[in-house]
C-alpha positions as CSV (number, residue, x, y, z in Angstrom):
1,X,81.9,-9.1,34.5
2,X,78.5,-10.8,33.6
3,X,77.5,-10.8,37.0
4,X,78.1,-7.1,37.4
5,X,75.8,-6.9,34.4
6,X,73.3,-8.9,35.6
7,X,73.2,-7.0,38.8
8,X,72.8,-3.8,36.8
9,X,69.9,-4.9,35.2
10,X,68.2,-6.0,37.9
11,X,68.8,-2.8,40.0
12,X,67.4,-0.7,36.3
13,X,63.9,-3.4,36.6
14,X,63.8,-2.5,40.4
15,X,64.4,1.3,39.6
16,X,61.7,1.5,36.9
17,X,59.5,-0.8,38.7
18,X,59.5,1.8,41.9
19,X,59.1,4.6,40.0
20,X,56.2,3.5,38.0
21,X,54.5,2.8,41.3
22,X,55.4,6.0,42.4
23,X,53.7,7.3,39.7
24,X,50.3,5.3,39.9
25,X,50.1,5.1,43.7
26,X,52.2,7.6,46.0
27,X,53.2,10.0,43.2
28,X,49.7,11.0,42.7
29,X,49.1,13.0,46.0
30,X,52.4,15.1,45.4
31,X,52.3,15.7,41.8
32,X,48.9,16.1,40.3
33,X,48.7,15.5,36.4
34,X,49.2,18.2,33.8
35,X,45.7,17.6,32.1
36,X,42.7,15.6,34.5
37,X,41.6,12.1,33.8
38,X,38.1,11.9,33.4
39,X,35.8,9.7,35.8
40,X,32.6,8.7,34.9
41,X,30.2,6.8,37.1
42,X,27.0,5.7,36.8
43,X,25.3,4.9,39.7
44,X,21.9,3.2,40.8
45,X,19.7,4.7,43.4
46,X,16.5,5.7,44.8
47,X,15.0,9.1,43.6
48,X,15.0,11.6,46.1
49,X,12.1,13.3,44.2
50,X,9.9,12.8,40.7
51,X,11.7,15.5,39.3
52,X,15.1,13.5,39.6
53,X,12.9,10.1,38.2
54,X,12.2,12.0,35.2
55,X,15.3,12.8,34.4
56,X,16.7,9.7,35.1
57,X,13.7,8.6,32.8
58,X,14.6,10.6,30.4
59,X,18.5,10.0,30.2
60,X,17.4,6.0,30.0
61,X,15.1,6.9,26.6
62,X,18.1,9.3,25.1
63,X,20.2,5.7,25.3
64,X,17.6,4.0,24.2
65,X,17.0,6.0,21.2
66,X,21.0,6.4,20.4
67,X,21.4,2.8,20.4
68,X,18.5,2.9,17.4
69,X,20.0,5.3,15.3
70,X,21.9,2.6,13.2
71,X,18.6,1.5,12.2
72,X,16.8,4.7,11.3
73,X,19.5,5.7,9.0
74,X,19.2,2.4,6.9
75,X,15.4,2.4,7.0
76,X,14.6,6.4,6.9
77,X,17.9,7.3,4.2
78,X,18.8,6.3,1.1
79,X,21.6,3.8,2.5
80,X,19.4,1.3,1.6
81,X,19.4,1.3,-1.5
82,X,22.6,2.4,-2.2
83,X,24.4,-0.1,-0.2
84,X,22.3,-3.0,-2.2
85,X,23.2,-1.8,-5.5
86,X,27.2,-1.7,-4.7
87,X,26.8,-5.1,-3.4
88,X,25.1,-6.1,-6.8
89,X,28.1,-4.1,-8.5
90,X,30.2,-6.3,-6.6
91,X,28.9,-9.6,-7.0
92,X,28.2,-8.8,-11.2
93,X,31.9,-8.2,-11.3
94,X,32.2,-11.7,-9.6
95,X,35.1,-10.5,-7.6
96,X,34.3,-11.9,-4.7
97,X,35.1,-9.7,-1.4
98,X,36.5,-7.1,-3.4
99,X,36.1,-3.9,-2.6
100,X,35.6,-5.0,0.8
101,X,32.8,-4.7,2.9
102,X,34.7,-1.9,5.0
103,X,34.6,-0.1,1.3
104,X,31.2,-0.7,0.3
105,X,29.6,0.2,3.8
106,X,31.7,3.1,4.1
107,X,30.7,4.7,0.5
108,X,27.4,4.4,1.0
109,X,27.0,5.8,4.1
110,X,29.0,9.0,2.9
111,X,26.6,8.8,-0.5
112,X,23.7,9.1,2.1
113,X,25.6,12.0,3.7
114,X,25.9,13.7,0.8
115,X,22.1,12.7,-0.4
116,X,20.8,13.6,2.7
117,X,22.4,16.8,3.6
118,X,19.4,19.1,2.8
119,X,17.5,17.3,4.3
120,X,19.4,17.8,8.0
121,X,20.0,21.4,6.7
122,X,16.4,22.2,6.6
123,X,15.7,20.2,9.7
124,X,19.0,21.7,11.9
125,X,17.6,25.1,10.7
126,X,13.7,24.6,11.6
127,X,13.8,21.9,14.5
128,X,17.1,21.7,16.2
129,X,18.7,24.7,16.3
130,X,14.9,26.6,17.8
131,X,15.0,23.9,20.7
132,X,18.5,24.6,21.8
133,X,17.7,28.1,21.9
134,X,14.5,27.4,24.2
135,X,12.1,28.5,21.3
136,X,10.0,26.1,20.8
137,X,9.5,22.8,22.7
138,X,10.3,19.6,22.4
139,X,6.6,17.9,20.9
140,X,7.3,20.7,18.5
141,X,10.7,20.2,17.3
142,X,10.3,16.5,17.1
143,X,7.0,17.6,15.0
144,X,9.0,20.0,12.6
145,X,11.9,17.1,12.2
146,X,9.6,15.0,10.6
147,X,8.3,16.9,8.0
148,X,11.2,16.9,6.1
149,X,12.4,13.3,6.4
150,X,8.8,12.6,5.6
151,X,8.4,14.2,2.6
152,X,12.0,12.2,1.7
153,X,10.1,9.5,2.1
154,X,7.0,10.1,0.2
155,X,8.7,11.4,-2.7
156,X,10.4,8.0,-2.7
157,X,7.5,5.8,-1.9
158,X,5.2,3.5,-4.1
159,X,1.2,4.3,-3.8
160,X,0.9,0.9,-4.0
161,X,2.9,0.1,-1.1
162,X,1.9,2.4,1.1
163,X,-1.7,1.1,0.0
164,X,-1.3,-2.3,1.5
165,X,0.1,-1.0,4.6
166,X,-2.4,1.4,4.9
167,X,-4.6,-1.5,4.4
168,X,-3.1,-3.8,7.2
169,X,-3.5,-1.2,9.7
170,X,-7.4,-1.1,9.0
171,X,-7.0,3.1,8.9
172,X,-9.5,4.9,7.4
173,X,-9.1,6.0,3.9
174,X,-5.9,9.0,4.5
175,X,-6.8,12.5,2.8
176,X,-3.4,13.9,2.8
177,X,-0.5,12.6,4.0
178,X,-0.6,14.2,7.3
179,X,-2.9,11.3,8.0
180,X,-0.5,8.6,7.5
181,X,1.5,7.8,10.6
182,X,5.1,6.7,10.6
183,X,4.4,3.7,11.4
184,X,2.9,3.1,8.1
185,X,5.1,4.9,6.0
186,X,8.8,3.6,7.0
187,X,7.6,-0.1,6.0
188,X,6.0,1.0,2.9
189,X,9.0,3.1,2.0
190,X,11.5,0.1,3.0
191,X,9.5,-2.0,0.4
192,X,10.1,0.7,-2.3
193,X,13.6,1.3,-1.8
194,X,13.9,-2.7,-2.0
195,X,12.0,-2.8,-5.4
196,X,13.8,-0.2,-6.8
197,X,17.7,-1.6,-5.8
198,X,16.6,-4.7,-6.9
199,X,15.7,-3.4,-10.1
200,X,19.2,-1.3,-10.9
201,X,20.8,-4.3,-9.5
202,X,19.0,-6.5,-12.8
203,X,20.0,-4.2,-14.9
204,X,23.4,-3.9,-14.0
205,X,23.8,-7.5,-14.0
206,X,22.6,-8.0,-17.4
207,X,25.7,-7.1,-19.8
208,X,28.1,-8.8,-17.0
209,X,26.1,-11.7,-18.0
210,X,26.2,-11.4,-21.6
211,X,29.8,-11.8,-21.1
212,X,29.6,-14.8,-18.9
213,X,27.5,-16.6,-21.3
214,X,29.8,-15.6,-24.4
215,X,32.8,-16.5,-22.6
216,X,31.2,-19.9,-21.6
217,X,30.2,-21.1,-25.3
218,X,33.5,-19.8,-26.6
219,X,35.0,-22.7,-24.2
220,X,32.9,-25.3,-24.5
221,X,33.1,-24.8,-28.1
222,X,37.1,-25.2,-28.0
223,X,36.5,-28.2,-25.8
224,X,38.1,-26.6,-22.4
225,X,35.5,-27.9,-20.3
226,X,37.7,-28.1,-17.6
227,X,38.8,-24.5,-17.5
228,X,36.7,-22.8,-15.4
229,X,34.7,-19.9,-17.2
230,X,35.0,-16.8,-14.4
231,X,38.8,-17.2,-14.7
232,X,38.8,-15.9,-18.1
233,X,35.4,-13.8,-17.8
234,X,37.1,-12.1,-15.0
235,X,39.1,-9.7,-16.8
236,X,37.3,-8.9,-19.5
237,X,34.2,-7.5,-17.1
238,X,36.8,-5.8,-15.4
239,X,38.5,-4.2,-18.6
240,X,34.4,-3.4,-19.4
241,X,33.9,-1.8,-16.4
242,X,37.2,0.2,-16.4
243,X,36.2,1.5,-19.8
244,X,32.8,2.6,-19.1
245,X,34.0,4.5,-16.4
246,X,31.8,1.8,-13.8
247,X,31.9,3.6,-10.7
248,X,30.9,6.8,-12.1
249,X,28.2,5.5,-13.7
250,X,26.6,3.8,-10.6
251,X,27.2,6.8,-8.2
252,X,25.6,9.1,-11.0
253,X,22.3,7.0,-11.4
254,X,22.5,6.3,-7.5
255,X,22.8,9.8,-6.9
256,X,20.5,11.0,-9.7
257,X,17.3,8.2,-8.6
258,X,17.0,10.5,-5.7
259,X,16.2,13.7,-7.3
Protein backbone atom coordinates (compact mmCIF):
# COMPACT_ATOMS: atom_id res chain seq x y z
CA UNK A 1 0.00 0.00 0.00
CA UNK A 2 2.79 2.52 0.82
CA UNK A 3 4.48 1.75 -2.13
CA UNK A 4 1.49 2.39 -4.34
CA UNK A 5 1.47 5.73 -2.63
CA UNK A 6 4.79 6.45 -3.12
CA UNK A 7 4.49 5.70 -6.73
CA UNK A 8 1.52 8.09 -6.95
CA UNK A 9 3.43 10.83 -5.80
CA UNK A 10 6.14 10.50 -7.77
CA UNK A 11 4.03 10.16 -11.00
CA UNK A 12 1.88 13.78 -9.54
CA UNK A 13 5.94 15.54 -9.16
CA UNK A 14 6.62 14.10 -12.70
CA UNK A 15 3.08 15.39 -14.00
CA UNK A 16 3.43 18.92 -12.54
CA UNK A 17 7.07 19.00 -13.30
CA UNK A 18 6.13 18.39 -17.26
CA UNK A 19 3.49 20.61 -17.33
CA UNK A 20 5.27 23.49 -15.89
CA UNK A 21 7.84 23.01 -18.60
CA UNK A 22 5.25 22.97 -20.97
CA UNK A 23 4.23 26.09 -19.89
CA UNK A 24 7.63 27.94 -19.82
CA UNK A 25 9.22 26.22 -22.87
CA UNK A 26 6.95 24.38 -25.54
CA UNK A 27 3.62 25.75 -24.29
CA UNK A 28 4.58 29.11 -25.29
CA UNK A 29 4.49 28.74 -29.15
CA UNK A 30 0.87 27.14 -28.98
CA UNK A 31 -0.74 29.08 -26.42
CA UNK A 32 0.26 32.67 -26.15
CA UNK A 33 -0.47 34.53 -22.82
CA UNK A 34 -3.70 36.30 -22.01
CA UNK A 35 -2.00 39.72 -21.20
CA UNK A 36 1.98 40.28 -22.84
CA UNK A 37 5.01 40.24 -20.64
CA UNK A 38 6.91 43.19 -21.06
CA UNK A 39 10.67 43.14 -22.39
CA UNK A 40 12.89 45.83 -21.95
CA UNK A 41 16.40 46.00 -23.36
CA UNK A 42 18.87 48.34 -23.26
CA UNK A 43 21.38 48.03 -25.61
CA UNK A 44 24.96 49.70 -26.44
CA UNK A 45 25.80 50.79 -29.91
CA UNK A 46 27.24 52.99 -32.32
CA UNK A 47 25.01 56.04 -33.57
CA UNK A 48 23.90 55.66 -36.94
CA UNK A 49 23.53 59.55 -37.01
CA UNK A 50 23.88 62.77 -34.46
CA UNK A 51 20.33 62.94 -34.28
CA UNK A 52 20.20 59.34 -32.58
CA UNK A 53 23.58 60.60 -30.26
CA UNK A 54 21.47 63.22 -29.00
CA UNK A 55 18.89 61.43 -27.94
CA UNK A 56 20.76 58.83 -26.56
CA UNK A 57 22.40 61.94 -24.89
CA UNK A 58 19.56 63.14 -23.77
CA UNK A 59 17.90 59.90 -22.27
CA UNK A 60 21.50 59.44 -20.33
CA UNK A 61 20.82 63.25 -18.59
CA UNK A 62 16.88 62.35 -17.90
CA UNK A 63 18.59 59.35 -15.64
CA UNK A 64 20.88 61.33 -14.47
CA UNK A 65 18.73 63.96 -13.30
CA UNK A 66 15.94 61.24 -11.80
CA UNK A 67 18.57 59.64 -9.83
CA UNK A 68 18.93 63.47 -8.16
CA UNK A 69 15.65 64.09 -7.39
CA UNK A 70 15.91 62.61 -3.78
CA UNK A 71 18.21 65.32 -3.23
CA UNK A 72 16.46 68.33 -4.62
CA UNK A 73 13.43 67.62 -2.55
CA UNK A 74 15.40 67.68 0.74
CA UNK A 75 17.50 70.74 -0.25
CA UNK A 76 14.83 72.87 -2.46
CA UNK A 77 11.43 71.74 0.04
CA UNK A 78 10.67 72.16 3.34
CA UNK A 79 11.54 68.40 4.13
CA UNK A 80 14.36 69.71 5.73
CA UNK A 81 13.29 71.15 8.27
CA UNK A 82 10.49 69.27 8.98
CA UNK A 83 12.14 66.00 9.14
CA UNK A 84 14.76 67.63 11.79
CA UNK A 85 12.25 68.92 14.05
CA UNK A 86 10.29 65.34 14.30
CA UNK A 87 13.56 63.84 14.95
CA UNK A 88 14.11 66.50 17.84
CA UNK A 89 10.34 65.60 18.90
CA UNK A 90 11.63 62.22 19.03
CA UNK A 91 14.74 62.32 20.79
CA UNK A 92 13.05 65.14 23.64
CA UNK A 93 10.59 62.42 24.27
CA UNK A 94 13.65 60.11 24.83
CA UNK A 95 11.85 57.29 23.24
CA UNK A 96 14.33 56.08 21.48
CA UNK A 97 13.33 54.59 17.82
CA UNK A 98 9.84 55.36 18.46
CA UNK A 99 7.93 56.43 16.02
CA UNK A 100 10.23 54.84 13.71
CA UNK A 101 12.18 56.17 11.13
CA UNK A 102 9.75 54.57 8.42
CA UNK A 103 7.11 57.16 10.45
CA UNK A 104 9.04 60.08 10.71
CA UNK A 105 10.47 60.03 7.00
CA UNK A 106 7.22 59.25 5.72
CA UNK A 107 5.28 62.31 7.58
CA UNK A 108 7.42 64.60 6.56
CA UNK A 109 7.65 63.93 3.15
CA UNK A 110 3.68 64.07 2.98
CA UNK A 111 3.99 67.56 5.23
CA UNK A 112 6.17 68.71 2.27
CA UNK A 113 3.50 67.41 -0.15
CA UNK A 114 1.00 69.20 1.40
CA UNK A 115 3.44 72.52 1.97
CA UNK A 116 4.47 72.35 -1.32
CA UNK A 117 1.44 71.79 -3.37
CA UNK A 118 1.03 75.38 -4.77
CA UNK A 119 3.98 75.58 -5.42
CA UNK A 120 3.83 72.47 -8.26
CA UNK A 121 0.26 73.82 -8.92
CA UNK A 122 1.54 77.10 -10.19
CA UNK A 123 4.47 75.45 -11.80
CA UNK A 124 2.35 72.28 -13.59
CA UNK A 125 0.10 75.16 -14.76
CA UNK A 126 2.90 77.68 -16.20
CA UNK A 127 5.92 75.29 -17.10
CA UNK A 128 4.86 71.77 -17.50
CA UNK A 129 1.69 71.48 -18.82
CA UNK A 130 2.81 74.48 -21.99
CA UNK A 131 5.78 72.08 -22.87
CA UNK A 132 3.81 69.01 -23.25
CA UNK A 133 1.53 70.80 -25.35
CA UNK A 134 4.56 72.06 -27.69
CA UNK A 135 3.97 75.78 -26.50
CA UNK A 136 6.85 76.87 -25.31
CA UNK A 137 10.31 75.22 -25.28
CA UNK A 138 12.23 73.58 -23.14
CA UNK A 139 15.02 76.70 -21.96
CA UNK A 140 11.66 78.23 -21.34
CA UNK A 141 9.80 75.87 -19.20
CA UNK A 142 12.82 74.96 -17.14
CA UNK A 143 12.98 79.02 -16.87
CA UNK A 144 9.31 79.41 -15.75
CA UNK A 145 9.88 76.23 -13.15
CA UNK A 146 12.11 78.14 -11.31
CA UNK A 147 10.53 81.11 -10.51
CA UNK A 148 8.23 79.66 -8.28
CA UNK A 149 10.52 77.26 -6.28
CA UNK A 150 12.70 80.30 -6.13
CA UNK A 151 10.61 82.61 -4.63
CA UNK A 152 9.96 79.46 -2.06
CA UNK A 153 13.26 79.86 -1.37
CA UNK A 154 13.73 83.46 -0.91
CA UNK A 155 10.87 83.94 1.19
CA UNK A 156 12.54 81.36 3.44
CA UNK A 157 16.05 82.53 3.26
CA UNK A 158 18.30 84.65 5.64
CA UNK A 159 19.98 88.01 3.97
CA UNK A 160 22.73 87.17 5.91
CA UNK A 161 23.21 83.88 4.43
CA UNK A 162 22.74 84.48 1.17
CA UNK A 163 25.30 87.34 1.91
CA UNK A 164 28.21 85.20 2.56
CA UNK A 165 27.48 83.05 -0.28
CA UNK A 166 27.11 85.71 -2.38
CA UNK A 167 30.37 86.71 -0.98
CA UNK A 168 32.25 83.40 -1.70
CA UNK A 169 31.39 83.36 -5.19
CA UNK A 170 33.16 86.90 -5.61
CA UNK A 171 29.61 88.11 -7.67
CA UNK A 172 29.10 91.44 -8.04
CA UNK A 173 26.85 93.22 -5.64
CA UNK A 174 22.99 91.46 -7.02
CA UNK A 175 20.25 94.16 -7.71
CA UNK A 176 17.33 91.95 -7.62
CA UNK A 177 17.16 88.60 -7.13
CA UNK A 178 17.08 87.63 -10.69
CA UNK A 179 20.84 88.16 -10.36
CA UNK A 180 21.40 85.50 -7.86
CA UNK A 181 22.04 82.12 -9.51
CA UNK A 182 20.93 78.90 -8.00
CA UNK A 183 23.88 77.94 -7.18
CA UNK A 184 24.01 80.51 -4.62
CA UNK A 185 20.79 80.41 -3.36
CA UNK A 186 20.10 76.47 -2.51
CA UNK A 187 23.24 76.59 0.02
CA UNK A 188 22.21 79.77 1.44
CA UNK A 189 18.69 78.53 1.84
CA UNK A 190 20.01 74.91 3.24
CA UNK A 191 21.83 77.11 5.93
CA UNK A 192 18.52 78.86 6.94
CA UNK A 193 16.28 76.00 6.97
CA UNK A 194 19.16 74.37 9.38
CA UNK A 195 19.09 77.49 11.70
CA UNK A 196 15.64 77.63 11.91
CA UNK A 197 15.02 73.58 12.83
CA UNK A 198 17.57 73.85 15.14
CA UNK A 199 15.96 76.61 16.77
CA UNK A 200 12.21 74.90 17.17
CA UNK A 201 14.10 71.92 18.05
CA UNK A 202 15.67 74.15 21.42
CA UNK A 203 12.61 75.16 22.16
CA UNK A 204 10.90 72.06 22.12
CA UNK A 205 13.43 70.47 24.05
CA UNK A 206 13.25 72.93 26.84
CA UNK A 207 10.13 71.86 29.07
CA UNK A 208 11.12 68.00 28.24
CA UNK A 209 14.05 69.09 30.14
CA UNK A 210 12.54 70.81 32.98
CA UNK A 211 11.06 67.51 33.60
CA UNK A 212 14.26 65.57 33.39
CA UNK A 213 15.99 67.82 35.78
CA UNK A 214 12.88 67.74 38.30
CA UNK A 215 12.61 64.16 38.13
CA UNK A 216 16.39 63.80 38.71
CA UNK A 217 16.61 65.92 42.01
CA UNK A 218 13.43 64.40 43.27
CA UNK A 219 15.67 61.02 43.21
CA UNK A 220 18.69 61.90 44.31
CA UNK A 221 16.91 63.62 46.99
CA UNK A 222 15.19 60.19 48.14
CA UNK A 223 18.58 58.62 47.80
CA UNK A 224 17.66 56.27 44.59
CA UNK A 225 20.73 56.89 42.95
CA UNK A 226 20.64 53.77 41.35
CA UNK A 227 17.28 54.09 39.69
CA UNK A 228 17.80 55.38 36.55
CA UNK A 229 16.08 58.90 36.03
CA UNK A 230 14.45 58.38 32.19
CA UNK A 231 12.62 55.35 33.50
CA UNK A 232 10.49 57.40 35.62
CA UNK A 233 10.77 60.67 33.40
CA UNK A 234 9.48 58.67 30.63
CA UNK A 235 5.98 58.77 31.36
CA UNK A 236 5.37 61.71 32.69
CA UNK A 237 6.78 63.56 29.20
CA UNK A 238 4.65 61.29 27.59
CA UNK A 239 1.40 62.03 29.74
CA UNK A 240 2.73 65.97 28.86
CA UNK A 241 2.75 65.48 25.55
CA UNK A 242 -0.56 63.55 25.32
CA UNK A 243 -2.13 66.39 27.07
CA UNK A 244 -0.95 69.19 25.08
CA UNK A 245 -2.11 67.66 22.24
CA UNK A 246 1.98 67.24 21.00
CA UNK A 247 1.66 66.33 17.56
CA UNK A 248 -0.76 68.87 16.72
CA UNK A 249 1.15 71.37 18.10
CA UNK A 250 4.37 70.61 16.00
CA UNK A 251 2.54 70.02 12.69
CA UNK A 252 0.74 73.43 13.30
CA UNK A 253 3.98 75.59 13.96
CA UNK A 254 5.69 73.29 11.16
CA UNK A 255 3.08 74.01 8.93
CA UNK A 256 2.41 77.58 9.98
CA UNK A 257 6.64 78.66 9.74
CA UNK A 258 6.08 78.39 6.14
CA UNK A 259 3.47 80.82 5.52
Amino acid sequence: MKKNNRNKKVILILFLSAAVYFAFSGGQAAAQPLLPFPNLNIDVGTAGDAEEMVASLRLFLLLTVLSLVPAFLVLMTSFTRIVIVLGFVRNALGTQQTPPNQIVVGLALFLTIFIMSPIYTQINQEALEPYLAEEIEQEEALDLAAVPIRSFMFNQTREKDLALFVNIANLEQPNTRNDIPLTVLIPAFVISELKTAFQMGFLLFIPFLIIDMVVASTLMAMGMFMLPPVMISLPFKLLLFIMVDGWHLVVKSLVESFA
